[in-house]
C-alpha positions as CSV (number, residue, x, y, z in Angstrom):
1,X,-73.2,190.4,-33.2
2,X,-71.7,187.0,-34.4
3,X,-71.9,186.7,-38.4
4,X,-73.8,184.0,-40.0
5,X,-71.1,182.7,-41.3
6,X,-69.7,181.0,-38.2
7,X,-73.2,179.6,-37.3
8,X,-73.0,178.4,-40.4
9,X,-69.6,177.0,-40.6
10,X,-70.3,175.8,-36.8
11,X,-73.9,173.3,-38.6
12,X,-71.4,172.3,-41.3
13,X,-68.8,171.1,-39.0
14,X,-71.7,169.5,-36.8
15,X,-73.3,167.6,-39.8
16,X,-70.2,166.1,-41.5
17,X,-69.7,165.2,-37.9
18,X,-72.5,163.3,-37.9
19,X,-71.8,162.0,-41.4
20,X,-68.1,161.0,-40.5
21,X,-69.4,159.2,-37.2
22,X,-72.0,157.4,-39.6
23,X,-69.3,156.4,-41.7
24,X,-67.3,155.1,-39.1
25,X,-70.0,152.9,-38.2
26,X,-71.0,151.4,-40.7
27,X,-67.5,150.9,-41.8
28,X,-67.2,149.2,-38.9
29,X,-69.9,146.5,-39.4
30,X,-68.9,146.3,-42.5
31,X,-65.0,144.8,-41.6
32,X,-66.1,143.0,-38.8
33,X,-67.9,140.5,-40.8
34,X,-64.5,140.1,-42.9
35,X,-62.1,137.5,-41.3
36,X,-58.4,138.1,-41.7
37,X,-58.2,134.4,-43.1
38,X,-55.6,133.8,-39.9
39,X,-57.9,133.4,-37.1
40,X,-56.4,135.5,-35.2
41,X,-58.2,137.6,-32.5
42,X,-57.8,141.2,-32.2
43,X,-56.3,139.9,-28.7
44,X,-53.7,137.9,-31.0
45,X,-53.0,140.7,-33.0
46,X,-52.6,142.8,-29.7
47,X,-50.3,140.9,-28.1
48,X,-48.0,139.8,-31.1
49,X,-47.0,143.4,-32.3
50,X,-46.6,144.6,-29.1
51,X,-43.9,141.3,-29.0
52,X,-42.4,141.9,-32.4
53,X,-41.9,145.2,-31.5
54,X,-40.2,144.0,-28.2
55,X,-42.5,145.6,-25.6
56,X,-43.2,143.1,-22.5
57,X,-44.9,145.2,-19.8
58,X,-47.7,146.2,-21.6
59,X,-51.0,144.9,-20.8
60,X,-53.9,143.6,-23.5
61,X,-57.0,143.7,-21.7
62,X,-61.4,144.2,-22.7
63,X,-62.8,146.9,-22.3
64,X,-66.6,147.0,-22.8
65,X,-68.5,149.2,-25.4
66,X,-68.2,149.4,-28.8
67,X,-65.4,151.6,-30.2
68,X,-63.9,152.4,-26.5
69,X,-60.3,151.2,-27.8
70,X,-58.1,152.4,-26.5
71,X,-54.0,152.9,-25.0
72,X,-53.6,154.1,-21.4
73,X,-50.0,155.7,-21.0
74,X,-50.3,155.8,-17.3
75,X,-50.5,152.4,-16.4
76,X,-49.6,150.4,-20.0
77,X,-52.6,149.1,-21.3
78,X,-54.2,148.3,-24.6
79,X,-57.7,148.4,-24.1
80,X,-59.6,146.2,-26.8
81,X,-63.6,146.9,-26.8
82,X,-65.7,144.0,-27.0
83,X,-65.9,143.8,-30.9
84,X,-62.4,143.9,-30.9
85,X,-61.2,141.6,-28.4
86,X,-62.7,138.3,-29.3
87,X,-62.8,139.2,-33.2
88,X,-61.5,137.5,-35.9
89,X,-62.3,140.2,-38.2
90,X,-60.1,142.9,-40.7
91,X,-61.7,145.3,-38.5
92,X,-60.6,143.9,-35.3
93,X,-57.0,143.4,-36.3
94,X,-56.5,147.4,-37.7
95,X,-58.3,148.5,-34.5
96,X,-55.9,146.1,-32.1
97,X,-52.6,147.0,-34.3
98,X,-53.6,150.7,-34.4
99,X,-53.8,151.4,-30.5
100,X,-50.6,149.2,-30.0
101,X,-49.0,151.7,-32.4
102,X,-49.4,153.6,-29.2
103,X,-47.9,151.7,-27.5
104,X,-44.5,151.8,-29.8
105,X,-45.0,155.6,-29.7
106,X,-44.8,155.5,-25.5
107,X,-41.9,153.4,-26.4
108,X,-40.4,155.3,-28.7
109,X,-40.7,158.4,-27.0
110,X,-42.5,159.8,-30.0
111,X,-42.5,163.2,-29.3
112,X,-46.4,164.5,-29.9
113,X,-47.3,161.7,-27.9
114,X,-45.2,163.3,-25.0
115,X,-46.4,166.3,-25.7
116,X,-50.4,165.0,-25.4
117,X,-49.5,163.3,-22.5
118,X,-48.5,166.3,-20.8
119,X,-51.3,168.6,-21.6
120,X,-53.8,165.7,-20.0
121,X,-53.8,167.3,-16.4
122,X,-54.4,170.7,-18.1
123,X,-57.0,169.4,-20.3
124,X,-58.8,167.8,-17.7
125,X,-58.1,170.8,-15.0
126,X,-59.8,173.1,-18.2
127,X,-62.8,170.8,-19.1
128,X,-64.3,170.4,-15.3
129,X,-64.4,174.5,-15.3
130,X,-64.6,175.4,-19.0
131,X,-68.2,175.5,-19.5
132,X,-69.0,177.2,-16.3
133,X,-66.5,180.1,-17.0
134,X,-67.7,180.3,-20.3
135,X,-71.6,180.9,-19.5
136,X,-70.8,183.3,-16.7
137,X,-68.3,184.9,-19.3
138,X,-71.7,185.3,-21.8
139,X,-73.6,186.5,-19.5
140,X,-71.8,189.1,-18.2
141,X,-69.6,189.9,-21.4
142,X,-70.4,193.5,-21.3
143,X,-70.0,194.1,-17.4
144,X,-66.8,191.5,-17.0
145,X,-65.2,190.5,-20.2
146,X,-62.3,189.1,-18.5
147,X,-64.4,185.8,-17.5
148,X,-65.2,185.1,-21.4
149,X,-61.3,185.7,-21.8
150,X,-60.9,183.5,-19.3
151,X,-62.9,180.9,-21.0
152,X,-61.4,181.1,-24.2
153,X,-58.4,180.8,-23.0
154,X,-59.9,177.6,-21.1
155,X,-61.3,176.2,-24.5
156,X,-58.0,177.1,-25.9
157,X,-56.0,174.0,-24.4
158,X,-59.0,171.8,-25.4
159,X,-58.2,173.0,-29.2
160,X,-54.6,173.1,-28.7
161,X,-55.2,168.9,-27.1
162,X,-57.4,168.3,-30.2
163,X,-54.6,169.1,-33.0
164,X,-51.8,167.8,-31.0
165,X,-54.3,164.1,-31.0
166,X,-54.0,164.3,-35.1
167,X,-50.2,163.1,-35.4
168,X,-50.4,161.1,-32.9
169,X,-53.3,159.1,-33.9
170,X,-52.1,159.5,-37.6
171,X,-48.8,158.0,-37.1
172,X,-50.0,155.0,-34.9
173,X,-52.7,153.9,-37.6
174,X,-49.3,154.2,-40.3
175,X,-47.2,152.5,-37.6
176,X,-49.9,149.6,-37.3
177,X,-50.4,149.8,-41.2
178,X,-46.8,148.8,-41.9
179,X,-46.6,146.1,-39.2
180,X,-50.0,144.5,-40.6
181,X,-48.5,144.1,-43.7
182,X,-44.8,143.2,-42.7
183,X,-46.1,140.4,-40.1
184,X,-48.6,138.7,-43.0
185,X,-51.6,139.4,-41.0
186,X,-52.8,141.4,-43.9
187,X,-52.6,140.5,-47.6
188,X,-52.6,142.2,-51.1
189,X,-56.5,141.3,-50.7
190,X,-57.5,143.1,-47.1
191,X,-54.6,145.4,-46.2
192,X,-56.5,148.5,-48.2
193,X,-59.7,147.0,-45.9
194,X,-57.8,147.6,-43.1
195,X,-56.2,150.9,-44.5
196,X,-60.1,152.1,-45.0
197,X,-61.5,151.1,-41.8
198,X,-58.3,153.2,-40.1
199,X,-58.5,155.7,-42.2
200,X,-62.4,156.4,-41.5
201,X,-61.5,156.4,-37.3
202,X,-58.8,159.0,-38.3
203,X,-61.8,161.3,-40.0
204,X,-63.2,161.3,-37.1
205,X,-60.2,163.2,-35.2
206,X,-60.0,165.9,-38.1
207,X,-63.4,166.8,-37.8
208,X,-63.1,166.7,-33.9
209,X,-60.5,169.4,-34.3
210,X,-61.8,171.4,-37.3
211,X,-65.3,171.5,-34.8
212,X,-63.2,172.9,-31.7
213,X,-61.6,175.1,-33.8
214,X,-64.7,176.7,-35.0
215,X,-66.3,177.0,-31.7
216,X,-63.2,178.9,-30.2
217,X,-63.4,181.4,-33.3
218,X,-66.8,182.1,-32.2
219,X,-65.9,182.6,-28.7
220,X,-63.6,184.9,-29.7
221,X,-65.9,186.6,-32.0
222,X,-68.1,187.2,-29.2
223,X,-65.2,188.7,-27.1
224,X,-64.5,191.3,-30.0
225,X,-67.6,191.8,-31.2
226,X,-69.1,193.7,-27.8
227,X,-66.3,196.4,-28.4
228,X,-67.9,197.4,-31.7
């Protein structure tokens, strides 16, 4: 049997979640109203770091949705949602400047950011089979344990993928931080708005981690437990 104490821990994890996602959100609205005082777009913003830090072949381009910003390694693109894009806003500029710290990382050759990259095929192989493997591994966990092993193995590279995201997201929000402030676009007034507002996404990733983390505990829990 699986303690309590994992479906416990498991709720926790699931409700401050929910409470960092709410956060995020709200945070959000909140900086979006907030011009930078520059009028510059998070397009602007995009496309000047990306210059000042010498890069040329990468792409600014919209991406529809809210919070669905994002940097494409595979074919160099900084993908601004539509909040972002257009924006004048604290908000927008943090968000733009954060996932063209990605961009210097792909640079750079950051290192954890070549390591990501690598895993993606694995990640992606794991995910499309994962929860398959796992229920069959559940269900017949005292007649074929090796499928759950399987499985958690499976859910393993997920976890691994979700601590290896934490520097790399980490270092691009202090990368985008430091260029804010260099370039002007921020000032002694709204660079801690913008250090918030990054800091809240980056939550968002811990959680995401500390989450898989607890599920693959209980996973293995359930491997161990059938032998008692």
């Amino acid at each position: 049997m699986v303690s309590y104490g994992y479906w416990i821990l498991i709720i926790g994890i699931a409700v401050v979640s929910w409470i960092v996602q709410m956060n995020l959100q709200n945070k959000f609205k909140k900086y979006s109203k907030i011009p930078t005082g520059n009028g510059m777009t998070g397009r602007d913003v995009a496309v000047k770091m990306l210059q000042d830090n010498g890069i040329y072949d990468v792409q600014v381009t919209h991406t529809p949705g809210q919070l669905t910003d994002h940097y494409n390694p595979a074919n160099k693109t900084v993908n601004l949602s539509e909040g972002v894009y257009e924006s004048n806003s604290i908000m927008a500029a943090a968000v733009a400047a954060h996932e063209c710290g990605h961009a210097v990382q792909h640079a750079r050759m950051y290192a954890p950011l070549k390591m990501r990259s690598a895993l993606v095929p694995i990640v992606n192989f794991s995910s499309s089979i994962m929860t398959w493997v796992l229920l069959g591994g559940l269900l017949m966990v005292n007649t074929f344990p090796q499928l759950l092993w399987a499985g958690i193995i499976l859910f393993a590279m997920t976890t691994l993928f979700s601590f290896i995201t934490l520097p790399v997201e980490i270092n691009a929000s202090k990368r985008a931080l430091v260029w804010l402030s260099s370039s002007g676009i921020t000032n002694s007034y709204n660079h801690s708005q913008a250090e918030d507002a990054l800091r809240s996404a980056a939550y968002t990733y811990v959680v995401a981690a500390l989450s898989s983390l607890a599920t693959l505990i209980y996973y293995i829990s359930i491997a161990l437990g059938r032998r008692n």
